[in-house]
C-alpha positions in Angstrom: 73.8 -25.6 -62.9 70.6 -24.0 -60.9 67.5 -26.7 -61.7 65.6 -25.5 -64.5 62.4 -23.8 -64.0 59.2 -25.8 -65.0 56.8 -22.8 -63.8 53.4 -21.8 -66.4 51.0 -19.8 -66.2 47.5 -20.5 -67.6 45.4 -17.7 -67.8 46.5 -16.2 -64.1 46.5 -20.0 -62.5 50.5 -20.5 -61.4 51.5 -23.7 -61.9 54.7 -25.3 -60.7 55.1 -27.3 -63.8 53.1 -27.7 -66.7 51.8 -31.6 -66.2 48.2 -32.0 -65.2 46.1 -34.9 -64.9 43.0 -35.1 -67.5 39.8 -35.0 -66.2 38.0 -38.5 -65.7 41.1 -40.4 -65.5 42.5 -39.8 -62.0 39.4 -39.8 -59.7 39.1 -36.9 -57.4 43.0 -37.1 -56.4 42.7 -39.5 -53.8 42.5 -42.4 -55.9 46.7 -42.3 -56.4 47.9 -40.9 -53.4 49.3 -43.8 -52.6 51.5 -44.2 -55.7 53.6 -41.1 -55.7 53.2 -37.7 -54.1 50.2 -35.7 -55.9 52.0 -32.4 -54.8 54.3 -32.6 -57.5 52.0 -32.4 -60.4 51.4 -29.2 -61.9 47.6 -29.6 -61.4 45.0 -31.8 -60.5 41.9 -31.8 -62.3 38.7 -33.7 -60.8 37.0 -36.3 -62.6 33.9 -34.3 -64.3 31.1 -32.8 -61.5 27.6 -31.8 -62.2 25.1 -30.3 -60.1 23.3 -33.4 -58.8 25.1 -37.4 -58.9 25.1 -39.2 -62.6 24.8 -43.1 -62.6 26.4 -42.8 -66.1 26.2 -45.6 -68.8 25.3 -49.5 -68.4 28.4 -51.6 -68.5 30.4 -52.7 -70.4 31.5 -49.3 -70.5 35.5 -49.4 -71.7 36.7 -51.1 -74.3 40.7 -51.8 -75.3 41.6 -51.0 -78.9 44.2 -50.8 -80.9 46.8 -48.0 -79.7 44.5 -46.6 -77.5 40.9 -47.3 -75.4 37.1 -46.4 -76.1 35.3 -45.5 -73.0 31.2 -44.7 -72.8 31.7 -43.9 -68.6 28.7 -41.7 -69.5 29.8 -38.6 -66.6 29.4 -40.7 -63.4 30.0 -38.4 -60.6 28.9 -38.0 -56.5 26.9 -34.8 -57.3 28.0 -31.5 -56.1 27.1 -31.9 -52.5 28.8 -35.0 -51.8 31.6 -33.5 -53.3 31.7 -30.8 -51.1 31.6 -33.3 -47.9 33.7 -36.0 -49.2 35.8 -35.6 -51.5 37.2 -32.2 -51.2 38.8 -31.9 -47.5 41.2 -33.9 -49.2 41.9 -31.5 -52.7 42.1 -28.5 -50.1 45.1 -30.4 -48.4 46.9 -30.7 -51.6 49.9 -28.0 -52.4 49.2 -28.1 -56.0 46.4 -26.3 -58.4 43.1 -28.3 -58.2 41.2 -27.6 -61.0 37.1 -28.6 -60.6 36.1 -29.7 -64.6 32.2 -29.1 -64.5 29.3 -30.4 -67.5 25.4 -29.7 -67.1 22.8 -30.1 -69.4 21.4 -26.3 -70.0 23.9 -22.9 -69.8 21.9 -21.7 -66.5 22.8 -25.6 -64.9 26.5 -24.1 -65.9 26.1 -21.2 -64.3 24.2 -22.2 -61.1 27.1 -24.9 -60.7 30.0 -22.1 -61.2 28.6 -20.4 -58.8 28.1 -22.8 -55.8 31.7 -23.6 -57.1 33.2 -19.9 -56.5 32.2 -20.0 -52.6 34.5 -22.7 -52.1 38.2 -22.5 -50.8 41.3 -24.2 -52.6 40.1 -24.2 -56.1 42.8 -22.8 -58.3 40.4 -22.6 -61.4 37.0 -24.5 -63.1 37.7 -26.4 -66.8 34.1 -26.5 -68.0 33.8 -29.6 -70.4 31.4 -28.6 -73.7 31.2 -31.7 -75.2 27.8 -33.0 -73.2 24.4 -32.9 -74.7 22.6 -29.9 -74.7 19.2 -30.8 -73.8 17.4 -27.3 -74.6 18.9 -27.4 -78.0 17.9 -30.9 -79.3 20.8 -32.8 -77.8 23.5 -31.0 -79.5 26.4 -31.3 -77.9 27.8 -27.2 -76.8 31.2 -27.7 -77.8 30.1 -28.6 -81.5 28.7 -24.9 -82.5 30.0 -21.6 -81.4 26.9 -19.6 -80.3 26.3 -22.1 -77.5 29.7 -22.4 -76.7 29.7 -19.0 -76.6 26.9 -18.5 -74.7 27.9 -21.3 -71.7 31.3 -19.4 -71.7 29.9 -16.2 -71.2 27.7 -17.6 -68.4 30.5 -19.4 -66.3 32.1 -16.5 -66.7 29.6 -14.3 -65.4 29.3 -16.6 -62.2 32.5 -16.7 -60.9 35.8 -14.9 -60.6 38.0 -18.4 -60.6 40.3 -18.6 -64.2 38.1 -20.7 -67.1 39.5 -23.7 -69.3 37.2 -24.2 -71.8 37.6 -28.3 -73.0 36.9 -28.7 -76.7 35.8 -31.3 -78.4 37.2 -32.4 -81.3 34.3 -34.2 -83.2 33.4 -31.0 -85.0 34.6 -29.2 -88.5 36.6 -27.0 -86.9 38.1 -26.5 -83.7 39.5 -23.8 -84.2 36.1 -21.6 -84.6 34.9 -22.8 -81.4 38.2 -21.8 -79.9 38.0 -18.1 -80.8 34.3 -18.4 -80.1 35.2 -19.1 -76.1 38.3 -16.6 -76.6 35.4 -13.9 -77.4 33.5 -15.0 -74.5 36.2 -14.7 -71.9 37.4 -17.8 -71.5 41.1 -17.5 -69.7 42.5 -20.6 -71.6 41.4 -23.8 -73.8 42.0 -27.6 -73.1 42.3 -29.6 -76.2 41.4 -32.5 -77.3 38.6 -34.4 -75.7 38.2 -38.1 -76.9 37.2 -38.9 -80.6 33.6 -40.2 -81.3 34.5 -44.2 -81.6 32.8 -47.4 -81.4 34.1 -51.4 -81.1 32.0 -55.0 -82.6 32.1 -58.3 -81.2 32.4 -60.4 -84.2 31.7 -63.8 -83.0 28.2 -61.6 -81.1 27.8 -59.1 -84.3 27.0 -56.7 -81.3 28.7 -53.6 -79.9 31.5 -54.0 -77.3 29.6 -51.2 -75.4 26.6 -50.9 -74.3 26.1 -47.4 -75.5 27.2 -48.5 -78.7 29.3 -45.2 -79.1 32.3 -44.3 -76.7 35.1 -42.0 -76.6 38.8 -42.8 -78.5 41.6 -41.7 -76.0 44.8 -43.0 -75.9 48.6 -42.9 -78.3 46.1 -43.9 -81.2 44.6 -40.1 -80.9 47.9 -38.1 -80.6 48.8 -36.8 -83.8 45.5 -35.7 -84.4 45.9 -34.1 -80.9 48.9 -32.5 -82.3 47.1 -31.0 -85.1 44.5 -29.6 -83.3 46.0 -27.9 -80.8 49.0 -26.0 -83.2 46.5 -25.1 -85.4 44.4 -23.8 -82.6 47.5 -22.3 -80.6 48.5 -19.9 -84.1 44.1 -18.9 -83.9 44.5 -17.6 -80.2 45.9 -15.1 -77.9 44.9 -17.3 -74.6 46.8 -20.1 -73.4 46.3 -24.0 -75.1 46.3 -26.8 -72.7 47.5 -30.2 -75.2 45.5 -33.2 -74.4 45.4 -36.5 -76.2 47.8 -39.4 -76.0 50.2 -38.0 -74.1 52.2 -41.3 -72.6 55.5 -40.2 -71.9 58.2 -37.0 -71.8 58.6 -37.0 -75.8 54.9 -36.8 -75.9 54.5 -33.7 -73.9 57.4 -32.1 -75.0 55.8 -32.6 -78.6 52.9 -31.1 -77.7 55.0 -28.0 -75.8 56.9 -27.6 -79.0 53.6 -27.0 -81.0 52.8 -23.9 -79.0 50.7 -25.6 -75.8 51.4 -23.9 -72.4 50.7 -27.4 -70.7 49.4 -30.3 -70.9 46.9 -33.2 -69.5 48.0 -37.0 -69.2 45.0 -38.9 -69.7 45.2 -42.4 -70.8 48.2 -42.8 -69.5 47.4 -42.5 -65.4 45.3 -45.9 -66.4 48.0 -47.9 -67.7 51.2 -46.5 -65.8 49.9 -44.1 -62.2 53.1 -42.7 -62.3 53.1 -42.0 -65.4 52.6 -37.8 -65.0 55.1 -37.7 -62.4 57.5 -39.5 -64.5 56.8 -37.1 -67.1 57.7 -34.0 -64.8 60.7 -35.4 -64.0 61.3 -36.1 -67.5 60.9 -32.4 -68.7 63.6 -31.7 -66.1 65.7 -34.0 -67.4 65.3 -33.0 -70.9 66.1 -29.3 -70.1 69.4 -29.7 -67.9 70.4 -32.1 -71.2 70.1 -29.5 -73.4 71.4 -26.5 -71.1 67.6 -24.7 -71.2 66.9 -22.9 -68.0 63.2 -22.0 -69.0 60.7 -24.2 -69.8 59.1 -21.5 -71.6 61.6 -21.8 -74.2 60.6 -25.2 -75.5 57.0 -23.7 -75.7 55.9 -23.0 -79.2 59.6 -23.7 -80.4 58.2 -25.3 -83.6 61.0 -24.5 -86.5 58.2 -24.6 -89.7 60.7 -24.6 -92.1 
């Protein structure tokens, strides 16, 4: 029997398979090269750039909890131009999609940054993470109302002519009017779900476990919220659904594929197994010969409702 084929498209960005590595948890690539060969990942998407270099949160700044991890890493990044000379020569060597996930503080920093980011080679596409605080509006958060998500969408997509992933937060009423919001605005395709609004207390101190007090939930503990989200989101849209949250394993991602998402991120996961994507890859092939599907577009949105 031929090998099955394990080729998506999201929003115009071929993919080889549909595994991609969440932002924030696998560096800028590099980081676990030396593990297994990037190449065979569907995509890689950089930890989260904005214009100029973010110190991010005081330590301690991760937390273990129960099924999952709270993390208050607070954006630290290089800053555009350092990105540019140092970190990626070595995304433009890759033979994969690299996808650069971008936050800024106002919807002109997003645009200013999508621009300097569409005069770059070897970028497949730009996933632009809503869930940071929006200074000019009283630090509300863009992915949490959807005239400013709108309006940051619209923007990106005005500077650029690379694909858009719009990443969702889920800490809102509901996701799914953000989604169609973005959808409106021309986003090619939503990511979903960014980490769950969480905090940890020392009992023995009676003091937070971070020193932001607040953090962000990530890990199996999220998942079938994840789940939730993203079918319910998938039926709302006509553009692509990336699945995101507590994705460890094959039966994880093929849950999420089954609910209607063209791909999905491994988050979490790339911190507690590095070969943990890849493995998954290989487990979707595995799972298709078994069952005699040549397409992995068959298992997507396969859900039988009744």
């Amino acid at each position: 029997m031929k090998k099955p084929n394990l080729a998506v498209d999201i929003g115009g960005i071929k993919l080889k398979n549909p595994v991609m590595v969440a932002s924030g948890t696998f560096g800028y690539g590099r980081e676990f090269s030396p593990f297994f060969d990037v190449n065979r990942l569907g995509a890689v998407i950089t930890k989260g750039l904005s214009l100029r270099p973010t110190h991010g949160n005081p330590p301690p700044r991760t937390v273990e909890t129960c099924g999952g991890m709270i993390n208050s890493i607070g954006l630290e990044n290089v800053g555009f131009e350092a990105f540019v000379e140092r970190k990626l020569p070595f995304l433009q060597s890759l033979d994969t999609a690299v996808i650069l996930n971008i936050y800024a503080q106002s919807t002109e920093e997003y645009g200013e940054l999508a621009q300097r980011i569409d005069t770059l080679s070897g970028i497949a596409a730009i996933e632009v993470n809503i869930s940071c605080p929006n200074v000019k509006e009283g630090g509300m958060a863009f992915g949490t109302d959807p005239t400013a998500a709108f309006k940051v969408t619209k923007k990106v997509k005005a500077k650029t002519k690379l694909p858009i992933i719009v990443k969702l937060s889920p800490n809102v009423t509901d996701i799914v009017a953000i989604a169609q919001s973005v959808e409106e605005a021309g986003a090619d395709a939503v990511s979903l779900i960014n980490t769950i609004s969480a905090m940890a207390v020392d009992i023995e101190t009676r003091k937070p476990k971070l020193a932001n007090i607040i953090g962000g939930l990530s890990g199996p503990a999220i998942k079938p919220i994840a789940l939730r989200m993203v079918w319910n989101t998938v039926k709302a849209l006509c553009i692509p659904v990336i699945g995101i949250g507590g994705i460890m394993n094959t039966t994880d991602a093929l849950e999420f594929l089954i609910v209607g998402a063209t791909a999905v991120q491994v988050g979490t996961a790339n911190l507690v197994n590095p070969k943990a994507s890849v493995e998954i890859v290989e487990g979707l092939e595995t799972y298709l010969e078994k069952h005699n599907i040549s397409d992995i577009s068959e298992i997507v949105g396969s859900l039988k409702e009744t």
